[in-house]
N, C-alpha and C positions, 0 to 999 in steps of 0.2 A: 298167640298175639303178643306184642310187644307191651312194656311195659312203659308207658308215659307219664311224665310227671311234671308239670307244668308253674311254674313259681312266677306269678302276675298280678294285678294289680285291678280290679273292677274297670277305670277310668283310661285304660292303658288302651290305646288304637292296634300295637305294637301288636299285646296279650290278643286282644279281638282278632287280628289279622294270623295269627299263630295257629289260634282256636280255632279259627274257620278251614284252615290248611287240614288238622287233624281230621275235622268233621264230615271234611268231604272225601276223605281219603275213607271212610268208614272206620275209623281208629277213632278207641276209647278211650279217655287221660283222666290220669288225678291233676286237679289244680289245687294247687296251695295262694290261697288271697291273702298278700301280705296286708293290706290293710285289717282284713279281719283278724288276720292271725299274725300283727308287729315281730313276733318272739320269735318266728321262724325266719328273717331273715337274714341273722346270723349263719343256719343253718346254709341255708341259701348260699351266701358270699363265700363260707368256707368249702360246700362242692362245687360251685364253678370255678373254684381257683383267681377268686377276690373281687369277680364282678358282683357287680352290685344295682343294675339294674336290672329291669323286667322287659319282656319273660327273661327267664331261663327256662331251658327244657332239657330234659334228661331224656333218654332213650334205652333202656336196658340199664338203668345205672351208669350210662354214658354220656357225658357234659356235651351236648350239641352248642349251645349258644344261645343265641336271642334268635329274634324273627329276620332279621336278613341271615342269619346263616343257616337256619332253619331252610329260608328257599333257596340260595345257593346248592343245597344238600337237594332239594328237590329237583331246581333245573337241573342237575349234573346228573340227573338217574341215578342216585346214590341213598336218598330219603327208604324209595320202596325195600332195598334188601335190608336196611334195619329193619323195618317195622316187620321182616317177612321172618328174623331170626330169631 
């Protein structure tokens, strides 16, 4: 199973709409709440390569993007062979 790692924000429709893609896909993710956890999102901005809003998602240790490039990667039939390697 793929390794998900999810960097969002409680309040974020964005993060919701990201979450819900995973969920129904039957995929299990770490989230990191930046509000809860401020400190981490340095971390954050320095693996996506300086974004700095929410989500960001990783994929295998692979900077996917936010929630529209997250479904761009879905419509495209391209979402399922990560999660499948």
């Amino acid at each position: 199973m793929a390794k998900i790692l999810i960097y969002s924000k409680d309040y974020c429709p964005y993060c919701q709409r990201a979450k819900a893609l995973f969920q129904k896909l039957g995929q299990v993710f770490e989230e990191i709440d930046l509000l809860a956890n401020p400190n981490k999102k340095s971390e954050m901005v320095s693996m996506a390569n300086g974004r700095s809003t929410v989500p960001q998602i990783f994929i295998n240790g692979k900077h996917i993007g936010g929630c529209d490039d997250l479904y761009k990667l879905h419509d495209a039939g391209k979402l399922t062979p990560l999660l499948a390697e």
